[in-house]
C-alpha positions as CSV (number, residue, x, y, z in Angstrom):
1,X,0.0,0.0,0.0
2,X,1.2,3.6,-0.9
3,X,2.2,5.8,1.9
4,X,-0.5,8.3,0.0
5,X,-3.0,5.5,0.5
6,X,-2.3,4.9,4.2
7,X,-1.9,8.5,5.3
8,X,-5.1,9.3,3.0
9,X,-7.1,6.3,4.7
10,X,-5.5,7.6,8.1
11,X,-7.6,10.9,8.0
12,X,-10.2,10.0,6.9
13,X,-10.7,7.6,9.9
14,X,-10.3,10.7,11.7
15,X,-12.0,13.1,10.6
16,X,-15.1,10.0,10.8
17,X,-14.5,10.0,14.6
18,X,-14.6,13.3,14.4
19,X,-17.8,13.7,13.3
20,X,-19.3,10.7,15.4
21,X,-17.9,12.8,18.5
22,X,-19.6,15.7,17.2
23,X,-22.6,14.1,17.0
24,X,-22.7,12.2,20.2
25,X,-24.8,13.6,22.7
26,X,-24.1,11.3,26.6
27,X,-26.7,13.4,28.2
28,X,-29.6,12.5,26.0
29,X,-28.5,9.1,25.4
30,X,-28.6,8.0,29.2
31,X,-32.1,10.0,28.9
32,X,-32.8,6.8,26.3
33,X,-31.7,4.1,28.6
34,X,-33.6,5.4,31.3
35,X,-36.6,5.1,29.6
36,X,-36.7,1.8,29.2
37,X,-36.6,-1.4,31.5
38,X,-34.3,-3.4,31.6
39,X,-35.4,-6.0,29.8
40,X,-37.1,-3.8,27.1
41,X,-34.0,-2.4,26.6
42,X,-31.6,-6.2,25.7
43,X,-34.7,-7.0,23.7
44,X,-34.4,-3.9,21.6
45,X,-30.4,-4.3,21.4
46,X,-30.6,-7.6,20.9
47,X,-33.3,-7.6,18.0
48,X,-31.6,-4.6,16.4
49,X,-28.0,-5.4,16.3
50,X,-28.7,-9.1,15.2
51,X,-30.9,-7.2,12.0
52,X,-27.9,-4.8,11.6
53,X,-25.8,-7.5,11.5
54,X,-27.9,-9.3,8.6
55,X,-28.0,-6.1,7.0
56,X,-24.7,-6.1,6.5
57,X,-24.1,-9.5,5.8
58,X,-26.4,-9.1,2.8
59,X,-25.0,-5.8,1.4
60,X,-21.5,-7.8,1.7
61,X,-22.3,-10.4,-0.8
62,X,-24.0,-8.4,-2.8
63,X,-20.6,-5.8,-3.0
64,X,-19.0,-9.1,-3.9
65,X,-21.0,-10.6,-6.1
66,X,-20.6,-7.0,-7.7
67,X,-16.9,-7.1,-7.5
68,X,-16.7,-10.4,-9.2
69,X,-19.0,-9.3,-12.5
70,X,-17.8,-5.9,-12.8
71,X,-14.0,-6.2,-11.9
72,X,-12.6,-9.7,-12.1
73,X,-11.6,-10.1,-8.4
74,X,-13.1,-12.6,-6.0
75,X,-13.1,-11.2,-2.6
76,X,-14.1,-12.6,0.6
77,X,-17.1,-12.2,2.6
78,X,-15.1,-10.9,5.5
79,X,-13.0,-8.1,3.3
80,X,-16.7,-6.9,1.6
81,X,-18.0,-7.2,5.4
82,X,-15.0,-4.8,6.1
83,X,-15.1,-2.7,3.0
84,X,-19.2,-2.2,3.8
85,X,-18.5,-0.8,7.2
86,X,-15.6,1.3,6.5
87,X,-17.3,2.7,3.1
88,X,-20.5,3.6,5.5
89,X,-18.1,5.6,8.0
90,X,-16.3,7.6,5.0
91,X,-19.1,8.4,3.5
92,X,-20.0,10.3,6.4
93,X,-17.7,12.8,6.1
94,X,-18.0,13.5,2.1
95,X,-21.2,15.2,0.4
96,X,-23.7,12.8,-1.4
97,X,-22.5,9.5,0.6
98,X,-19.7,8.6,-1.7
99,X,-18.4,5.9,0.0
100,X,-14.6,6.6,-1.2
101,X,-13.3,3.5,0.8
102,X,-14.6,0.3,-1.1
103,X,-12.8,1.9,-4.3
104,X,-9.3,2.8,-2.1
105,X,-9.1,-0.9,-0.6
106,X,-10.0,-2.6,-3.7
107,X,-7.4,-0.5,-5.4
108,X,-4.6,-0.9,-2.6
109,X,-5.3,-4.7,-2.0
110,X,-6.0,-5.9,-5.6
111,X,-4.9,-2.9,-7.8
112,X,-8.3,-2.9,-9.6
113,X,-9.1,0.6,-11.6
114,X,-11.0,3.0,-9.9
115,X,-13.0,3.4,-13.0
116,X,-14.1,-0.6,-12.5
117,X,-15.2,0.1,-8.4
118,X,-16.4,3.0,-9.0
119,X,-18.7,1.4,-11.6
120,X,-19.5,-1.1,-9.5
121,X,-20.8,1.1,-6.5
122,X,-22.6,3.5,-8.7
123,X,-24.4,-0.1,-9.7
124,X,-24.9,-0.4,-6.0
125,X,-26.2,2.9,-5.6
126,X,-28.8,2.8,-8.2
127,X,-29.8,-0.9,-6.4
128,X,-30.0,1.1,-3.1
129,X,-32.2,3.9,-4.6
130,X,-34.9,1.3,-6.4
131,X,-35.2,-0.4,-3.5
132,X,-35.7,2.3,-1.5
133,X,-38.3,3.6,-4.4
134,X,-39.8,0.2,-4.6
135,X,-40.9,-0.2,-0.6
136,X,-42.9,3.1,0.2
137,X,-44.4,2.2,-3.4
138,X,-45.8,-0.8,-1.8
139,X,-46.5,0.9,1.8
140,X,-48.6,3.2,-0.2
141,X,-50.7,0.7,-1.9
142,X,-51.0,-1.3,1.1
143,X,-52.1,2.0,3.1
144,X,-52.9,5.6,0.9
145,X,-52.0,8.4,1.4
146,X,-52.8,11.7,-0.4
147,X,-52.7,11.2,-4.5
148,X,-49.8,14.0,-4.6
149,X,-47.3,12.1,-2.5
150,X,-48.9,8.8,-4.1
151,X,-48.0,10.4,-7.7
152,X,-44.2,11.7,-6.5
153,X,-43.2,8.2,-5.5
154,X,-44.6,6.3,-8.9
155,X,-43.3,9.4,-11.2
156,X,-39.7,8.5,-9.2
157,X,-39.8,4.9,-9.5
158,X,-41.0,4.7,-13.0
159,X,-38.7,7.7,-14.1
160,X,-35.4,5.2,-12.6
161,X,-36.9,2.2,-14.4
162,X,-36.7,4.3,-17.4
163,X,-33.2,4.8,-17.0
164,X,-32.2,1.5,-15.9
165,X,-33.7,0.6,-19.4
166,X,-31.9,2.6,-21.0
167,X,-28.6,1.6,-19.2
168,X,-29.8,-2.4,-20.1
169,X,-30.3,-2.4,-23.7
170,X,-29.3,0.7,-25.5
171,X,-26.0,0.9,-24.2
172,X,-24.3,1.5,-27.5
173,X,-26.3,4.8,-28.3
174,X,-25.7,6.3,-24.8
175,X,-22.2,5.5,-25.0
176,X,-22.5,8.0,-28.4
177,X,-24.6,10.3,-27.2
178,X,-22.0,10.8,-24.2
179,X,-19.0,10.6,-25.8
180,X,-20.3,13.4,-28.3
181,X,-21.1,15.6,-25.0
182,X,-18.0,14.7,-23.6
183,X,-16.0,15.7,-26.6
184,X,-17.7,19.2,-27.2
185,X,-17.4,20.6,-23.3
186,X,-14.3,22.3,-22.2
187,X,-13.1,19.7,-20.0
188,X,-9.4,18.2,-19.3
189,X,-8.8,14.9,-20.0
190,X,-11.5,13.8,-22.7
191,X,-10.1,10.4,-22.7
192,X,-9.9,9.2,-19.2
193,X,-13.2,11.0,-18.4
194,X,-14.9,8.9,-21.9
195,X,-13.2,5.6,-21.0
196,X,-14.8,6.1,-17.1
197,X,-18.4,6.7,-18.7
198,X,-17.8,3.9,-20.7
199,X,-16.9,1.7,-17.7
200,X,-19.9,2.5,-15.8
201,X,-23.0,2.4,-18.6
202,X,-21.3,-1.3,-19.5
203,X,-21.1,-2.1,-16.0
204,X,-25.0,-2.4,-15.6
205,X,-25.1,-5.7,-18.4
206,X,-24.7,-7.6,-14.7
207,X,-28.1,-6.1,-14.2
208,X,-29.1,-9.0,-17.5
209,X,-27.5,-11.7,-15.9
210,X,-28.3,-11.3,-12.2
211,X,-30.9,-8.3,-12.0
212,X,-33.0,-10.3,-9.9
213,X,-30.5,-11.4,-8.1
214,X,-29.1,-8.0,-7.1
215,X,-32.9,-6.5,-6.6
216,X,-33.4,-9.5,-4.2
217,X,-30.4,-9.0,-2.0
218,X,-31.1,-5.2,-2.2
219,X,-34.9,-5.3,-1.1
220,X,-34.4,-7.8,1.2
221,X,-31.7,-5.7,2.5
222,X,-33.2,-2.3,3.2
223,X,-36.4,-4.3,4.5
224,X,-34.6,-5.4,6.7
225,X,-33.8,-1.8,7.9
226,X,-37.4,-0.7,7.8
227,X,-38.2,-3.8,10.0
228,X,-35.5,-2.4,12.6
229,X,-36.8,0.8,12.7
230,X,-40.6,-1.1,13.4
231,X,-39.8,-3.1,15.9
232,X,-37.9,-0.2,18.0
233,X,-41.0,1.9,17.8
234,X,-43.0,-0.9,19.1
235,X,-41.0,-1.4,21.7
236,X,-41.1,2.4,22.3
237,X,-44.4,2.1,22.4
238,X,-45.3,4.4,19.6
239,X,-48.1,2.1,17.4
240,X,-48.1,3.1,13.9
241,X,-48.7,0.7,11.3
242,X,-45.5,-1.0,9.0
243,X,-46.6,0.3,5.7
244,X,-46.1,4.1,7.8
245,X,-43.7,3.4,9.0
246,X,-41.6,1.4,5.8
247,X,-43.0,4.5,3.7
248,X,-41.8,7.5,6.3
249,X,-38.7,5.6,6.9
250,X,-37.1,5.3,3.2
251,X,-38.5,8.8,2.6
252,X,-36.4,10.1,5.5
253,X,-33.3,8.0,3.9
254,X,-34.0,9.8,0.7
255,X,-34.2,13.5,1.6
256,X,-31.3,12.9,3.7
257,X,-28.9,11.6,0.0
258,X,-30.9,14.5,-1.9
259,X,-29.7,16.8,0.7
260,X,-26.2,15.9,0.3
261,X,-25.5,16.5,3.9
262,X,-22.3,13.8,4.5
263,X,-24.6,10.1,5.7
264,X,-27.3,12.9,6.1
265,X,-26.7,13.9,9.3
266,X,-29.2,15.5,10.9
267,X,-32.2,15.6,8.0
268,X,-32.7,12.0,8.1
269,X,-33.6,12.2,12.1
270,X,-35.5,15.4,11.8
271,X,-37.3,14.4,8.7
272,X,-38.4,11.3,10.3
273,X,-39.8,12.8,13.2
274,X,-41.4,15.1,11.6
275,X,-43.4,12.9,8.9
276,X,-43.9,10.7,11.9
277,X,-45.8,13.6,14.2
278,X,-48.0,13.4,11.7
279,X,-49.7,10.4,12.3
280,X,-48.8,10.0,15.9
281,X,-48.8,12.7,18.9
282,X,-46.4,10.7,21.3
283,X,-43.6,13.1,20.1
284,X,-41.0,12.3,22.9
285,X,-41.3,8.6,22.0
286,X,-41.3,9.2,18.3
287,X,-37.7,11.4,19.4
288,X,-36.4,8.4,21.5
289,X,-36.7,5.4,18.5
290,X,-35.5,7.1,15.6
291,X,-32.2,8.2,17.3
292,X,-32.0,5.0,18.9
293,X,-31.9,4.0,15.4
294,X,-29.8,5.9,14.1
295,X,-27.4,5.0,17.1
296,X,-27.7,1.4,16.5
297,X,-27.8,1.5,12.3
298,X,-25.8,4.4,11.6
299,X,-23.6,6.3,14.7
300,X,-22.2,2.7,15.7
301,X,-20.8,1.9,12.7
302,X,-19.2,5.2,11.7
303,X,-17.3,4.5,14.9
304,X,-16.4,0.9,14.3
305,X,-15.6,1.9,10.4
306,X,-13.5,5.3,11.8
307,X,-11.2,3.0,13.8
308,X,-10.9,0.5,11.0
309,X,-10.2,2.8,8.6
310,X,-7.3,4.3,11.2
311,X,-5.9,0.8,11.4
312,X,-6.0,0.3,7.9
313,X,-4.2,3.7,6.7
314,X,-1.4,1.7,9.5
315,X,-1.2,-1.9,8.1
316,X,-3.2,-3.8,5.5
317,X,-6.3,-5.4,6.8
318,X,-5.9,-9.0,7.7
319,X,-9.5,-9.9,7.0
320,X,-9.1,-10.9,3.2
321,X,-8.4,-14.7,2.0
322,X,-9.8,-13.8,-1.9
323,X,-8.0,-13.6,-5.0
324,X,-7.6,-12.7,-8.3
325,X,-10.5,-14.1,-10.4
């Protein structure tokens, strides 16, 4: 690994603790212990780590399946577990949730071009943001709401199927279309910026092979997420139904990316309250779950990922076995 590499993956791991620090706030998490018993309280740690944990697991093979298709290496589940974790805590620090880390390690540990990652975690993006299109599209039909927001949410969803299309089977005439807009701006390096573009539109023909596949792991995934953030209202006590909460939930998730806050700090939890107090008046309690959720989902792994990524910018990981495809 390049010293650039190591000192580059170094800060980054601190400016991550940084922010968690920032962030962290002892007074008014003892104030969310307290409010619980005992016994309420394992329950909910125990339930909402071990559906972290799956989370994870899930968004691991699918970042290696990924890796496989798109740039020829074969990773381990432990080193995409590892590159999940650490790309969640640098992503925290940079606008848009570019998770910069998956692309360093795969570069420093298998020297794959960060055109080829890249690729593959703007593939795993555009997963992410169906998925999360896809669930409060079925909240909604399982439980209206008003024909506006009904009508924002299809327009959305049907407006990335479009483009997904597009991406699938009429690769050859984007890749014109772009490299003619490429060619007439004033930009530097033409080349390198056309062979990039290239990378990525040819990068979603995985989507032929294995598109249900990937939209499997990737809806199963977030699911998962939106059951999480159920079960700790429930045990809050705040009663709302799933399909509100799996629709308020993702919509909080998404104005916090469109912001492009860094992991979207702060207008994911105020969003969520706030499209929450709408259909419940136990404010306090609706306060308590979603930042105990973001504690557990979000807060907890930029800390685990900050001191990996520290570590890592020290000595390579140990946690890879893979190889070269």
């Amino acid at each position: 690994m390049s010293k650039f590499t190591k000192r580059l993956l170094l800060i980054v791991g601190i400016a991550v603790l940084a922010v968690f620090i920032s962030q962290f706030d002892p007074q008014q998490m003892r104030s969310l212990v307290q409010s619980l018993s005992f016994h309420r309280l394992i329950l909910l740690l125990t339930l909402s780590v071990t559906i972290t944990f799956f989370n994870l697991l899930l968004k691991a093979y699918r970042w290696k399946i990924l890796c496989h298709k798109i740039a020829a290496v074969n990773i381990s589940i432990p080193f995409s577990l590892y590159s999940i974790i650490t790309g969640v805590a640098a992503s925290s620090i940079i606008p848009g949730r570019i998770e910069i880390a998956k692309p360093l390690l795969l570069k420093t540990k298998y020297d794959i071009s960060l055109s080829k990652s890249f690729s593959a975690l703007i593939v795993e993006r555009a997963l992410d943001l169906l998925s999360l299109l896809i669930i409060p599209a079925i909240a909604i039909l399982i439980s209206p709401v008003d024909f506006i927001r009904t009508g924002i949410v299809l327009v959305a969803l049907a407006s990335l199927f479009g483009i997904l299309l597009l991406l699938l089977y009429f690769q050859t005439s984007l890749q014109i279309i772009v490299t003619k807009i490429i060619h007439r701006l004033p930009l530097l390096k033409k080349e390198k910026i056309g062979n990039f573009t290239t990378d990525v539109i040819t990068s979603f023909s995985i989507l032929r092979s294995d598109g249900l596949l990937m939209s499997f792991l990737s809806l199963f995934a977030n699911g998962l997420e939106v059951l999480r953030f159920y079960i700790i209202f429930q045990i809050f006590g705040v009663t709302l139904s799933f399909a509100i909460i799996a629709a308020v939930f993702t919509g909080s998730l998404l104005l916090g990316i469109l912001s492009t806050i860094p992991g979207g700090i702060g207008i994911t939890e105020f969003s969520a309250v706030a499209l929450l107090g709408k259909f419940s008046p136990e404010t306090a309690a609706i306060k308590a779950a979603v930042l105990m959720d973001r504690i557990i989902s979000y807060y907890l792994l930029i800390l685990l990922g900050g001191i990996m990524l520290m570590f890592q910018g020290d000595r390579e990981s140990p946690m890879d076995s893979g190889g070269h495809k």
